[in-house]
C-alpha positions as CSV (number, residue, x, y, z in Angstrom):
1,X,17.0,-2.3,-3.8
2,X,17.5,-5.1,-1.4
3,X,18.2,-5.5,2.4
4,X,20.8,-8.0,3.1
5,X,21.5,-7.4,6.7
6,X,17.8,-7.4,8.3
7,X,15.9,-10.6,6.1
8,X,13.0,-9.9,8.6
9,X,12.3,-6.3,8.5
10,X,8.6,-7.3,8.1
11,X,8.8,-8.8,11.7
12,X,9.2,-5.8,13.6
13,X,6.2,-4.3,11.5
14,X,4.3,-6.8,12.4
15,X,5.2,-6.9,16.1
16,X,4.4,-3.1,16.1
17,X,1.0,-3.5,14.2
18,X,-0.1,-6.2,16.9
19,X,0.7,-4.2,19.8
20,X,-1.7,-0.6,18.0
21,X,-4.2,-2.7,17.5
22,X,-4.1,-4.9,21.0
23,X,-4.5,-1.5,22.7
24,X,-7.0,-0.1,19.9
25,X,-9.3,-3.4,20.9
26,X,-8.9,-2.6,24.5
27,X,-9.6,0.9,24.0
28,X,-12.5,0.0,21.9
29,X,-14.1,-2.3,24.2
30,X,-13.3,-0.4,27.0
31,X,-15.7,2.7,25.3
32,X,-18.1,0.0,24.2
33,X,-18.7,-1.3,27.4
34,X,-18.3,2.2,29.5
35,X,-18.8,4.9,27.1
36,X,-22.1,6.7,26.3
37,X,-23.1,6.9,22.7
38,X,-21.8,10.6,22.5
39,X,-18.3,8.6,23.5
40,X,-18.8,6.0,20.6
41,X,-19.6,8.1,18.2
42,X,-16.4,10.2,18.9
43,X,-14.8,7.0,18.8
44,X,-15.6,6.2,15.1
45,X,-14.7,9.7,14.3
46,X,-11.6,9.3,16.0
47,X,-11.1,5.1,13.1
48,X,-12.3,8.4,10.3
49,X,-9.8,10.6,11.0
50,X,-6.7,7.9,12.0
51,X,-7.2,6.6,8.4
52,X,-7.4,9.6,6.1
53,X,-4.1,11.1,8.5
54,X,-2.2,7.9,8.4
55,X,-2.5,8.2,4.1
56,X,-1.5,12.1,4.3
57,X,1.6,10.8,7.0
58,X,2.3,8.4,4.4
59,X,3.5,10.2,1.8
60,X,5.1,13.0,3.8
61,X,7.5,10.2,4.5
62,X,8.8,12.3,1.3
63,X,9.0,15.5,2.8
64,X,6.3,16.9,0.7
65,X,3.2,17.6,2.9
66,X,0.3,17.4,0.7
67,X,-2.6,19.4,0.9
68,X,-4.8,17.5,-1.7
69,X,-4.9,13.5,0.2
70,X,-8.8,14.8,1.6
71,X,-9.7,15.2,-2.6
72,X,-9.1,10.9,-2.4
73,X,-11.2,10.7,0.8
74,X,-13.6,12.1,-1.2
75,X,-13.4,10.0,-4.5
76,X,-13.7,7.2,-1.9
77,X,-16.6,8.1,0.0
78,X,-18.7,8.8,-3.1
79,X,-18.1,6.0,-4.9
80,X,-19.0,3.7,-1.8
81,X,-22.1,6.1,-1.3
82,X,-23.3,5.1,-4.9
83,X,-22.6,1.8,-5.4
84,X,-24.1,0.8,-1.8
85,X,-27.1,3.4,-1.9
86,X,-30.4,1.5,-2.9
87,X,-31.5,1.8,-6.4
88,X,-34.9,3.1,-5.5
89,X,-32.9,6.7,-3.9
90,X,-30.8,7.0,-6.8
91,X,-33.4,7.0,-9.2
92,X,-34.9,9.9,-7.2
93,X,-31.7,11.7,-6.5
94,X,-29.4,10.7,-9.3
95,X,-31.8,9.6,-12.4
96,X,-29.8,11.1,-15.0
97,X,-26.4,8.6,-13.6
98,X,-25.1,6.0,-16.1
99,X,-27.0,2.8,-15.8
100,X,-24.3,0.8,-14.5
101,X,-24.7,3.1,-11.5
102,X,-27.8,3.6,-11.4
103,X,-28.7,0.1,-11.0
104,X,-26.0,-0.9,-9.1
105,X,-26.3,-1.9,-5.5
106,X,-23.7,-3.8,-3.6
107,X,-22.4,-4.8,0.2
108,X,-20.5,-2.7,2.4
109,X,-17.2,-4.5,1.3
110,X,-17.4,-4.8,-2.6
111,X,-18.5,-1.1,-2.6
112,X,-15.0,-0.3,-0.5
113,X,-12.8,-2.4,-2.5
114,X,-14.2,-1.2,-5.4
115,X,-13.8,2.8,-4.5
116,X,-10.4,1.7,-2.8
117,X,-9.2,0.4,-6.5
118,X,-10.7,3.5,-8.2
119,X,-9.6,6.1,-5.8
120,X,-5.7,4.6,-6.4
121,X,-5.9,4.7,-10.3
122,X,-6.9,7.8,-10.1
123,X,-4.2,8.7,-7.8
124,X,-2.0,7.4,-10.3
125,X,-3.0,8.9,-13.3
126,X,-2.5,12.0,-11.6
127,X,0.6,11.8,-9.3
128,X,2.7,11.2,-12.2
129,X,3.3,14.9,-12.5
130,X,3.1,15.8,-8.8
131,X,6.3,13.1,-7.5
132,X,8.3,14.8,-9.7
133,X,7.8,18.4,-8.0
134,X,9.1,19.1,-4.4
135,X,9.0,21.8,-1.8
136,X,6.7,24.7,-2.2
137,X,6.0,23.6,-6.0
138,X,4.5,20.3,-4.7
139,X,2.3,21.3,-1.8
140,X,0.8,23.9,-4.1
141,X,-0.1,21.1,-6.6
142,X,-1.8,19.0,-4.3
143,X,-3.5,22.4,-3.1
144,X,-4.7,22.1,-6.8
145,X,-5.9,19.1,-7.1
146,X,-8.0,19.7,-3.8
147,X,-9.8,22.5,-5.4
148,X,-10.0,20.8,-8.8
149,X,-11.8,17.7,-6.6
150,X,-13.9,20.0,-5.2
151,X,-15.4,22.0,-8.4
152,X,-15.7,18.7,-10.0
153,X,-17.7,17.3,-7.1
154,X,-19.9,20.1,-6.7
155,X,-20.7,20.1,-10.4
156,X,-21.0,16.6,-11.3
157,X,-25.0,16.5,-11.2
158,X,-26.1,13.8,-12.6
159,X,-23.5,11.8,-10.6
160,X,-22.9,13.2,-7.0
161,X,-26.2,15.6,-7.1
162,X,-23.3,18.3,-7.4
163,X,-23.7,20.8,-4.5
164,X,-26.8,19.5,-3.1
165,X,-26.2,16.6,0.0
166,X,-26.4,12.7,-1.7
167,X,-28.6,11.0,0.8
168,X,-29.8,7.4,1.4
169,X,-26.8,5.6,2.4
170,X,-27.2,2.9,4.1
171,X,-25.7,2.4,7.7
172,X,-22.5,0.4,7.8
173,X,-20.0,1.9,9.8
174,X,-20.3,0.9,13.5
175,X,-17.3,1.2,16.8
176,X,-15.9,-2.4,15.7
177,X,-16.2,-1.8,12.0
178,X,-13.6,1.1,12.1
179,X,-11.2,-0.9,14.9
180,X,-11.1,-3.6,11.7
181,X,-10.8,-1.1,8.9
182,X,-8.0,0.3,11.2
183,X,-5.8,-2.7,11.9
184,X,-4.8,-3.7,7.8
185,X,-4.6,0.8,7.6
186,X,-1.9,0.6,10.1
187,X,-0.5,-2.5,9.0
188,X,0.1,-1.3,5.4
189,X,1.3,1.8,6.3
190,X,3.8,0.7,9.0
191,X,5.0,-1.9,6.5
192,X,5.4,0.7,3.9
193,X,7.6,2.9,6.9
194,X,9.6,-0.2,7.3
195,X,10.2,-1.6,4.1
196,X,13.2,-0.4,1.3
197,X,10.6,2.0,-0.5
198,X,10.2,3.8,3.3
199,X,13.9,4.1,4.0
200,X,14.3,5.4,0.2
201,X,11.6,8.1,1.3
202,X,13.1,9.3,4.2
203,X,16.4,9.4,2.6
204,X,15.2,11.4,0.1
205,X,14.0,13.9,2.4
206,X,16.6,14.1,4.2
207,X,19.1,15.2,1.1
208,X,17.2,14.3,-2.5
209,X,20.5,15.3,-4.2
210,X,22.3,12.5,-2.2
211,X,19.7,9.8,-2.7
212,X,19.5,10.4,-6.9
213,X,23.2,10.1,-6.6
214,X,22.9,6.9,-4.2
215,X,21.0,5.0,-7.0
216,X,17.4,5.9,-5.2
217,X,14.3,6.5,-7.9
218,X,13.0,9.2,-6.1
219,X,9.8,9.8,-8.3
220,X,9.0,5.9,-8.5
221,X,9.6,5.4,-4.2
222,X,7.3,8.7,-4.2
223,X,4.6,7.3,-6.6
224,X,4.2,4.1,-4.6
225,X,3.6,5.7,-1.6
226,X,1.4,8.5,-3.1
227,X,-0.9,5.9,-4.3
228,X,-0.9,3.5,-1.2
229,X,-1.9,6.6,0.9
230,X,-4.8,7.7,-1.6
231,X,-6.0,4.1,-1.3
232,X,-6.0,4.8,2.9
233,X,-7.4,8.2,2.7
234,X,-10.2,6.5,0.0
235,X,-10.6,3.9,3.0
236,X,-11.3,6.1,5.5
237,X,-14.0,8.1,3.1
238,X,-16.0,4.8,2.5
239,X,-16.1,5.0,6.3
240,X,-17.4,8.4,6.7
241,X,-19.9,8.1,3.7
242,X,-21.5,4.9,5.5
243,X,-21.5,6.6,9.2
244,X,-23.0,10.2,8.7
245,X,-25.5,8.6,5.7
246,X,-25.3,11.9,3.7
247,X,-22.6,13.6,2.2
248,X,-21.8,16.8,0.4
249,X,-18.7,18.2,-1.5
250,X,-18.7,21.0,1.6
251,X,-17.6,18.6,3.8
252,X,-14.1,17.4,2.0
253,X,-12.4,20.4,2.1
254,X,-10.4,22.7,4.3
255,X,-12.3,21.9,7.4
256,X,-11.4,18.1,7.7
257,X,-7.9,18.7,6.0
258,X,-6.9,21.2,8.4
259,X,-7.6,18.5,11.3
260,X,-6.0,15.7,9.4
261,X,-3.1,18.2,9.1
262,X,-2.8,18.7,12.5
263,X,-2.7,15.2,13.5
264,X,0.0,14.2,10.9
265,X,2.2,17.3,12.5
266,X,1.7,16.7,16.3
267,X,2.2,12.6,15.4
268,X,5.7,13.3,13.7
269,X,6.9,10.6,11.5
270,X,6.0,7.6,13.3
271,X,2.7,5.5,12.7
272,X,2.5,5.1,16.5
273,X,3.0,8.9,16.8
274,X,0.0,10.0,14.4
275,X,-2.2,7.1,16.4
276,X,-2.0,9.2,19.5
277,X,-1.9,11.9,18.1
278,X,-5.3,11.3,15.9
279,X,-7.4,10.5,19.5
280,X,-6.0,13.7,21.4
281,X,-7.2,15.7,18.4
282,X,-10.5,14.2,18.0
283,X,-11.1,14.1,21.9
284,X,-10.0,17.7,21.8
285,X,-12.4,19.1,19.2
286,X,-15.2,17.3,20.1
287,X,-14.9,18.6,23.5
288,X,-14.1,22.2,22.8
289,X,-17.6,22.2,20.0
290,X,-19.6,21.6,23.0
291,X,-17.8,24.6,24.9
292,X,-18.4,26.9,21.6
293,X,-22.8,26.8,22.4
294,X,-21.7,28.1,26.1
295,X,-20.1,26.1,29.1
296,X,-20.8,26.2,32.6
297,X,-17.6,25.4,34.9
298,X,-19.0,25.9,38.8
299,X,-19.2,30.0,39.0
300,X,-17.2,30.6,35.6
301,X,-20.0,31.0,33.1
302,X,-18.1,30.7,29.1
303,X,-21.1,32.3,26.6
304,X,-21.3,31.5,22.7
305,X,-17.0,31.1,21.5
306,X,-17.5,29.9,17.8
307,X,-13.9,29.0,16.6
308,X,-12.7,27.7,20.0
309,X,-11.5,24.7,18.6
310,X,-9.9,25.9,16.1
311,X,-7.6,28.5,17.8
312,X,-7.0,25.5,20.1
313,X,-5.9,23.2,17.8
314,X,-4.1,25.9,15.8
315,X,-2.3,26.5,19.4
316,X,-1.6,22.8,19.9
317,X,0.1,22.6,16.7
318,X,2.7,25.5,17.2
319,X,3.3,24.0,21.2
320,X,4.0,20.9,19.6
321,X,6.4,22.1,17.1
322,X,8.1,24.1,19.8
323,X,8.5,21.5,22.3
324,X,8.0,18.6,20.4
325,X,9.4,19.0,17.0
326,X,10.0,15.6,16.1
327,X,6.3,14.9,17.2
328,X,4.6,13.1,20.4
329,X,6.7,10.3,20.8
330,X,10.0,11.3,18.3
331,X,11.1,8.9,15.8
332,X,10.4,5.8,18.1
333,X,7.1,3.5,17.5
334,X,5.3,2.0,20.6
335,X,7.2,-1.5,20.4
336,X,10.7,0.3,19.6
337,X,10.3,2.3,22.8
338,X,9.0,-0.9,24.6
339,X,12.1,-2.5,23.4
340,X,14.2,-0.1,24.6
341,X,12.6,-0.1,27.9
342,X,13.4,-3.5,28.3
343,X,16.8,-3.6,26.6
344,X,17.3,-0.8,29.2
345,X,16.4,-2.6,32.4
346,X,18.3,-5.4,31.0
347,X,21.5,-3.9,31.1
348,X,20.8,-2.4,34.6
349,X,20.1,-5.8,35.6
350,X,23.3,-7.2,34.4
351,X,25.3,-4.5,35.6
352,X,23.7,-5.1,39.3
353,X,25.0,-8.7,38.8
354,X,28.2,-7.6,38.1
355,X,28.4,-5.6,41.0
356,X,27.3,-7.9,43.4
357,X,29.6,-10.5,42.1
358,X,32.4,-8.4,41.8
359,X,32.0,-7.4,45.6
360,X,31.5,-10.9,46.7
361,X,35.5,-12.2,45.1
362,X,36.5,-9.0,46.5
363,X,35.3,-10.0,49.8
364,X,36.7,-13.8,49.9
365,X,40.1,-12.9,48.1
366,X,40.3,-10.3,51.3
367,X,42.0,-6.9,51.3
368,X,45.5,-8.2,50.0
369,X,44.8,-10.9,47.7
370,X,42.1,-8.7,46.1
371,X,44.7,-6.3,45.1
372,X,47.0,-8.3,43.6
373,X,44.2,-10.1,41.9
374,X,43.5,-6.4,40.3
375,X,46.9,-5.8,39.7
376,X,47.3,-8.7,38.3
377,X,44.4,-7.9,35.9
378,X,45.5,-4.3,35.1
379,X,45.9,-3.1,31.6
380,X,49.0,-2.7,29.9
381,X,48.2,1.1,29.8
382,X,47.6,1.3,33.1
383,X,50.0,4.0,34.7
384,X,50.6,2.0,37.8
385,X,51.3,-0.9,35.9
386,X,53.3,0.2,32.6
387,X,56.7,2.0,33.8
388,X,58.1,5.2,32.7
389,X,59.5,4.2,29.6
390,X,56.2,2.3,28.8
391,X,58.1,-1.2,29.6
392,X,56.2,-3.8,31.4
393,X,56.6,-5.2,34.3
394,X,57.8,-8.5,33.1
395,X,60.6,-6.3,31.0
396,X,62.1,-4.6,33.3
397,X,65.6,-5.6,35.1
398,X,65.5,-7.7,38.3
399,X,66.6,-5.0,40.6
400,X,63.6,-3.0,39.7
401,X,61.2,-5.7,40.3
402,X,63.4,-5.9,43.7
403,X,62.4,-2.4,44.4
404,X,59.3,-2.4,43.4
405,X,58.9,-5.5,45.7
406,X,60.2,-4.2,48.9
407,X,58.0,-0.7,48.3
């Protein structure tokens, strides 16, 4: 597969990275500088979220929507958690762990790479299978393999503490760490949307049958983005792990998949889309968990509504599908609707010129030599110009150009 006819794809995708991230940074410092700590800590919920729904959006590129992409967030976060936690807490928690665990005890970064690397073998050992299904079939595998993640998790003693919470992890994750985990996430994945293997993917959702027959290696396009979004999703566990400091198998299942879900539908198929679409969601459900203890609004007293958010974000998703199918902002990015802006202004701005030039010869020809300046110019298949038997005027006899003169 090769692009002949746009060299410099990988421009635009870096044009449209730049401008997420130049208003991320903004937004950041803007909630760094402004914002309360209750607004920076949704804010690092908000990096948490963006990253685990921009691997899930991923590989729905495919038209598969998988269910299972939270099961890598989890791989990721506890392999971080354990190879960053201090020796002295695993040998209390975990002393039955392999020794090269056990005793191992590494930075912030090493410990991500490392459980970015792991979580995408294993995403490949096991996608093999699954990018060969499609439709129903395929959602209900990655269903699976949430479910097996989660027995496995909550079993694995001597590793994870099974279903009890692994504590003592140290303290990484911070407002600026997640803007700089977010940037290479977005960049990655709108590279991916950009690239042959993307167009391949949304070709083969569009009509699989078509693209097999069109030369396209439907299982191979899929694999590559199944494992490039486990390694996001893994990214954005490592993240978690090191901001909440204890972690349990509980809290890598339906909960957090049904609101990465939700972003990943109301964000459509764009990376811009699912960036907006990742901070109304977050902003949303943090706001609505306060209003499920009780909320006071002036004389309207709101007692104890547990599931609030929920049945709002459950209501969010169907408006969206109903009004915005195609998700928040369609199946433009930011820069492609900038672009368009601009293209579009410039075209009303040339058109203005030709106006105002147009009516300025108009006005120096004056009434009669205008007209016969736009006679002049007419088309051949112009009725005024072209005769009845579709001669023109240079064919026709000299008595008719006589008549037509002296009318």
């Amino acid at each position: 597969m090769t692009r002949t006819l746009d060299r410099f794809w990988w421009s635009r995708s870096l044009v449209g990275t730049f401008v997420l991230s130049l208003i991320l940074f903004l937004a950041t410092g803007a909630v760094d500088v402004l914002g309360s700590a209750t607004d920076r800590r949704i804010a690092i919920t908000f990096f948490i979220y963006l990253m685990v729904a921009l691997g899930i959006q991923t590989f729905a590129t495919s038209g598969i929507m998988s269910f299972g992409h939270v099961s890598f967030m989890a791989i990721g976060a506890y392999s971080a958690a354990i190879l960053t936690t201090p020796v002295q807490i695993k040998t209390q928690s975990v002393p039955d762990s392999p020794a090269f665990l056990l005793h191992a005890h590494l930075g912030f970064i090493e410990a991500t790479a490392i459980a970015v690397v792991v979580t995408m073998l294993l995403a490949l050992l096991v996608g093999f299978p699954i990018v060969r299904l499609s439709g129903a079939a395929a959602a209900v595998a990655t269903l699976g393999l949430l479910i097996i993640t989660y027995t496995v998790l909550s079993n694995y003693e001597t590793v994870t503490r099974g279903a009890k919470t692994f504590y003592g992890i140290p303290a990484y994750t911070g407002l600026y760490t997640g803007l700089a985990m977010s940037v290479p996430a977005i960049l990655v994945a709108r590279l991916l949307r950009d690239s042959d293997v993307g167009i391949c993917l949304r070709g083969s959702r569009s009509d699989e049958l078509a693209a097999r027959a069109s030369g396209v290696q439907v299982a191979g396009v899929r694999l590559v983005a199944w494992v490039l979004s486990a390694g996001l999703c893994a990214l954005g566990g490592s993240l978690y792990a090191h901001y909440v400091l204890a972690i349990s198998p509980n809290a890598f299942y339906f909960g957090v998949t049904f609101i990465t879900l939700t972003i990943v539908i109301i964000g459509g198929s764009t990376i811009s889309g699912v960036v907006v679409s990742a901070g109304l969601v977050t902003v949303m459900v943090e706001l609505l968990r306060r209003a499920e203890n009780g909320l006071t609004l002036g004389p309207l007293t709101l007692e104890q509504a547990p599931g609030l958010s929920t049945i709002a974000v459950a209501a969010l998703v169907l408006l969206t599908m109903i009004v915005r199918p195609k998700g928040l902002l369609g199946r433009w990015e930011v820069d492609e609707w900038l672009m368009r802006l601009f293209t579009a202004r410039q075209s009303l701005h040339r058109t203005e010129e030709v106006r105002r030039t147009s009516g300025v010869s108009s006005g120096i020809a004056g009434p009669g030599l205008g007209k016969g300046h736009a006679q002049d110019e007419a088309r051949p298949s112009d009725p005024e110009t072209v005769g009845s038997s579709g001669e023109l005027p240079s064919q026709r006899s000299g008595s008719e150009v006589d008549d037509v003169g002296k009318r």
